[in-house]
C-alpha positions in Angstrom: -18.3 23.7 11.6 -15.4 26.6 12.2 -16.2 28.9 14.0 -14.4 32.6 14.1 -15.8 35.4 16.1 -14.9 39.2 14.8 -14.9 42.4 16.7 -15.4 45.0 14.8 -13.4 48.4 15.8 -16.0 50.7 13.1 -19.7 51.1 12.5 -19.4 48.0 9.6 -17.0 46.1 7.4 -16.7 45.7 3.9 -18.1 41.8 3.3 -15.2 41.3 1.2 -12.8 42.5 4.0 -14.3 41.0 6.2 -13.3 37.9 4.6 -9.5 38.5 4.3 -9.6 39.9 8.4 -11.3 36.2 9.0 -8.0 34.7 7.1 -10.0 32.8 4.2 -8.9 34.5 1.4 -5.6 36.6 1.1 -6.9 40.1 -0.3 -9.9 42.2 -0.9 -9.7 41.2 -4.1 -9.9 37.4 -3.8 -12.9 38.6 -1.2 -14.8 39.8 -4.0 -14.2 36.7 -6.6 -15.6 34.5 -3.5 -18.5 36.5 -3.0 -19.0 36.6 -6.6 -19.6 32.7 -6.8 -22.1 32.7 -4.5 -20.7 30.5 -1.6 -21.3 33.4 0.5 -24.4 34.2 3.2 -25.0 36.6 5.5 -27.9 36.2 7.9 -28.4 33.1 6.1 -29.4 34.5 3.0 -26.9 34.1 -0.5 -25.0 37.7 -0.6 -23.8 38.6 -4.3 -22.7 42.3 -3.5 -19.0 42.0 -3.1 -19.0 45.4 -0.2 -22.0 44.8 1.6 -21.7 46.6 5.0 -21.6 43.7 7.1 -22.7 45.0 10.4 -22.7 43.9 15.0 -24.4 41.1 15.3 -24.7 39.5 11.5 -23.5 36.1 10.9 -21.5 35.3 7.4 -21.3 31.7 6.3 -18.6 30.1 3.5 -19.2 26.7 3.2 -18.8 25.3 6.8 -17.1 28.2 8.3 -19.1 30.8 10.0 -18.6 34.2 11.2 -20.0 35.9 13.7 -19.7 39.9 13.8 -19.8 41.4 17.0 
């Protein structure tokens, strides 16, 4: 499993951001079509809203990459 580790410089992120910042997808936009298909989950529960405020200390999983959000 990959592993990426992101600091955030604000109160929260965008989940959609948060998955261009993390390099797998190229813009917000293709952020939102991921989280769309349901591949993605934060906290280890499936997340369908596209700009969830993804927060220090949540994890975000796509597929067998996983995020942590410090």
């Amino acid at each position: 499993m990959q592993q990426t580790v992101i600091e955030l410089t604000s109160e929260y992120i965008e989940l959609n951001q948060l998955l261009k910042v993390a390099g797998l997808v190229d813009s917000g936009g293709a952020g939102k079509h991921m989280v769309e298909s349901g591949v993605v989950s934060v906290d280890g529960k499936q997340e369908l809203r596209k700009t969830a405020k993804i927060r220090s200390g949540q994890v975000v999983k796509v597929g067998d990459v996983r995020i942590s959000v410090k």
